[in-house]
C-alpha positions in Angstrom: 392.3 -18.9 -42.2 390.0 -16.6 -44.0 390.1 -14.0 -40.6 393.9 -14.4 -40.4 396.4 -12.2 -42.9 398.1 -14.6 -44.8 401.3 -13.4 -47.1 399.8 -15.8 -49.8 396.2 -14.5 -49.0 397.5 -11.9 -51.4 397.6 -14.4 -54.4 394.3 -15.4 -53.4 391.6 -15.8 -50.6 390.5 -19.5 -51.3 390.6 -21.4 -48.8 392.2 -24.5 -50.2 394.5 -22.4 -51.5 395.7 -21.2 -48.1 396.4 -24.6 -46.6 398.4 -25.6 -49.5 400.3 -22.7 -49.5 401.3 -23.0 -46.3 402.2 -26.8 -46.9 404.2 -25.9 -49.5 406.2 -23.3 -47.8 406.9 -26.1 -45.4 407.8 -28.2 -47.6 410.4 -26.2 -49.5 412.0 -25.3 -46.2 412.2 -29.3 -45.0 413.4 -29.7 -48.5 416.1 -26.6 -48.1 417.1 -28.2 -44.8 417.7 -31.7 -45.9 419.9 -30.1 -48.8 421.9 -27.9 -47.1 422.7 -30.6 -44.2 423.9 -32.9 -46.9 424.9 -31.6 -50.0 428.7 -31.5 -48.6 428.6 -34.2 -46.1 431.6 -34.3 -43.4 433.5 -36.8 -41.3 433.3 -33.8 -38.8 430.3 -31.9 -38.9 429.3 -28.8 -39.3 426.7 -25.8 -40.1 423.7 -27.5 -41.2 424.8 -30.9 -41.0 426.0 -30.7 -37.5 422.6 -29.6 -36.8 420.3 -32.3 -38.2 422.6 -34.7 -37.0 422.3 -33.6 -33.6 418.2 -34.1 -34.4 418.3 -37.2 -35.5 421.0 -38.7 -32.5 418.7 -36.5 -29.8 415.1 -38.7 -30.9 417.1 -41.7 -31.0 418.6 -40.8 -27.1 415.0 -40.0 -26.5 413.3 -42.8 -27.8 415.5 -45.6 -27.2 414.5 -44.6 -23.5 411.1 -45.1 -24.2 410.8 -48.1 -26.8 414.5 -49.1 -27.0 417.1 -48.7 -29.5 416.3 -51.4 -31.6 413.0 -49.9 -32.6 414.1 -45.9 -31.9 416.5 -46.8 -35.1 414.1 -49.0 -37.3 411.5 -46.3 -37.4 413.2 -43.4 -37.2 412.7 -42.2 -41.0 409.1 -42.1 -40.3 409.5 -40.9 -36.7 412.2 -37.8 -37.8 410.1 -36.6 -40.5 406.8 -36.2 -38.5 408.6 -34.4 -35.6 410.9 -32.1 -38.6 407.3 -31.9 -40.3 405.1 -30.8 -37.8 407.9 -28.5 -35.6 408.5 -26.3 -38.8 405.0 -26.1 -39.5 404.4 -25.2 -36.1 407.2 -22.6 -36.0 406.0 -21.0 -39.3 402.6 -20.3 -37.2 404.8 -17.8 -35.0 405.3 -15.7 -37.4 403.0 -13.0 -38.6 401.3 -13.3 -42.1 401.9 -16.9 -42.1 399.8 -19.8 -40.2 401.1 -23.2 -39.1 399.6 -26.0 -41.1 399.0 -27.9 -38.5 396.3 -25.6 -37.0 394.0 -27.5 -39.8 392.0 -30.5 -39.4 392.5 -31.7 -42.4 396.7 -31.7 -42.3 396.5 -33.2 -38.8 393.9 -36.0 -39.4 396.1 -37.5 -42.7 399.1 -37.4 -40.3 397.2 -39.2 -37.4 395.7 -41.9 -40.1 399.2 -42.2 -41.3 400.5 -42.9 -38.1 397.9 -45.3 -37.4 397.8 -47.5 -40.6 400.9 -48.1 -40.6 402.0 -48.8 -36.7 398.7 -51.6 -38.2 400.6 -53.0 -40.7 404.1 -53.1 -39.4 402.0 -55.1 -36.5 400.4 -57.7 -38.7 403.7 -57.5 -40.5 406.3 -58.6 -37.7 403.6 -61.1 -36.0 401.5 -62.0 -38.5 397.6 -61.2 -38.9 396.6 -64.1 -36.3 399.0 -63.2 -33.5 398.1 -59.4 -34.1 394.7 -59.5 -33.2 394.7 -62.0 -30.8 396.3 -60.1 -28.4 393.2 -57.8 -29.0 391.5 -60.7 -27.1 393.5 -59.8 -23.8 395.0 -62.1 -21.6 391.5 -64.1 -20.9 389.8 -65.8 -23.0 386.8 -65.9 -20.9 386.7 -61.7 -21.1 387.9 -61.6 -25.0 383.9 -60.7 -26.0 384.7 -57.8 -24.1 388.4 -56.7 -24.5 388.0 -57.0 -27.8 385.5 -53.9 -28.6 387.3 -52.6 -25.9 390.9 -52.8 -27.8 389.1 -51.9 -31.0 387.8 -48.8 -29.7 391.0 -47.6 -27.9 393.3 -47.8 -31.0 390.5 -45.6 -33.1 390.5 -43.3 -30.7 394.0 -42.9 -31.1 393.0 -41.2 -34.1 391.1 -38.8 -32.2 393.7 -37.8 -29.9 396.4 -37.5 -32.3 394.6 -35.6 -34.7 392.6 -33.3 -32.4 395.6 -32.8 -29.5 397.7 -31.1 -32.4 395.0 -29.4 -34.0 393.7 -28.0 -31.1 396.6 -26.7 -29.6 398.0 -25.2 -32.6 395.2 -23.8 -33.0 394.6 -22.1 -29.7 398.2 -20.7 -30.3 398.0 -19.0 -33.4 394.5 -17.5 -31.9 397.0 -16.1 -28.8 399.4 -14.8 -31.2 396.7 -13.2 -33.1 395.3 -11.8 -29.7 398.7 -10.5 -28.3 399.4 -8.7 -31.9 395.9 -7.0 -32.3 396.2 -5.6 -28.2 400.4 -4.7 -29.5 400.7 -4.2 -33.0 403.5 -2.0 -33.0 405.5 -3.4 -29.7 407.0 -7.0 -30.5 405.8 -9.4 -27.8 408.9 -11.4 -26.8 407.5 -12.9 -24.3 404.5 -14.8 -26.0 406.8 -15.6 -29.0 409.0 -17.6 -26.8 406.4 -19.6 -25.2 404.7 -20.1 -28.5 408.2 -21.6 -30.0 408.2 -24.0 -26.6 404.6 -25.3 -27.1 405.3 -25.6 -30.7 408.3 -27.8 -30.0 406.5 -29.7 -27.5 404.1 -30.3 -29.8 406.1 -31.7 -32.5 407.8 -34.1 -29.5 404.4 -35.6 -28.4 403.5 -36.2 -32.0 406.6 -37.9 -32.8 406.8 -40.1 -29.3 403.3 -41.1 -29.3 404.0 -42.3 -32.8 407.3 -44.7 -31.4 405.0 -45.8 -28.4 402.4 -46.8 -30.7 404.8 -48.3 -33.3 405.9 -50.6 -30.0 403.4 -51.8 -29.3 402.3 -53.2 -32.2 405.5 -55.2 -32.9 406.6 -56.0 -29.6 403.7 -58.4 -28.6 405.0 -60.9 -25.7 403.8 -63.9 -25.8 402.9 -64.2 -22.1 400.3 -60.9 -23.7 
């Protein structure tokens, strides 16, 4: 962050400072939000209301495609708040003097251990710790010294790819923004701010999908699996 002009790099240049800063920005504008949409709730909605409503009923469309309804419901606190979390962050990052959150390692590998402990838990949870982790084992008893690693391996490197897939490509966008503006300082570049609002967006929706698919899968074991 240190080569980037930050608003609150005025305040000060540590670097721990920075990150929180921009958390907490984040923060008090997901706080602002979830006030104005419900501090005058309506049968018919509208303004703010109307549009986190439409939010929350567009994942649970999406996701009930993906997981079904049943679990696009059960999870969606969780599953709403990382894709609210990690869009505005992401958004934020578009504009000058701030930088999205989520262009650090260190905000994106807390989410992606989040994610991971507790799709874990609510697994061991709905099944039991038995029944979990044998279907770890595969469907073969005679290959389970093998799946096993195998399945162990694959869900830590879901950490990986959560963590790094967001960080990376939040990152690479704030470094094209910063890019476009040094070459056109004075001429605002529509163009990329558009396409750096769509990434950001898709961003938020892979986070936030991946985290339903993975939640799935943990507590809808068959038992033919």
């Amino acid at each position: 962050m240190s080569d980037i002009f930050l608003f609150t790099g005025l305040i000060s240049d540590n670097h721990t400072w920075l990150v929180l800063s921009q958390m907490l920005i984040v923060t008090v504008i997901i706080l602002a939000l979830a006030k104005a949409a419900t501090s005058s709730m309506q049968l018919v909605p509208s303004g703010a209301q109307n549009v986190m409503e439409a939010f929350l009923e567009g994942i649970i469309k999406v996701a009930s495609d993906v997981v079904g309804e049943d679990v696009a419901r059960k999870y969606l606190p969780l599953a709403a708040t990382i894709a609210l979390f990690v869009f505005v962050s992401n958004m934020i990052g578009v504009i000058p003097g701030f930088e999205a959150p989520t262009s650090n390692i260190n905000i994106t590998l807390p989410l992606a251990l989040m994610v991971f402990f507790y799709y874990n838990f609510e697994g061991i949870r709905e099944n039991g710790f038995v029944k979990y982790f044998k279907h770890f084992l595969g469907p073969n008893l005679f290959l389970s010294p093998l799946m096993f690693p195998i399945e162990i391996i694959s869900h830590i490197s879901r950490i990986i790819s959560l963590s790094f897939r967001l960080f990376g490509n939040v990152k690479g966008d704030d470094l094209f923004l910063m890019v476009i503006l040094s070459l056109a300082p004075w001429v605002l570049p529509v163009l990329p701010f558009f396409i750096l609002v769509f990434f950001g967006a898709l961003q938020a929706f892979i986070f936030m999908i991946l985290t339903y698919v993975y939640l799935a899968g943990a507590v809808q074991i068959s038992e033919e699996h």
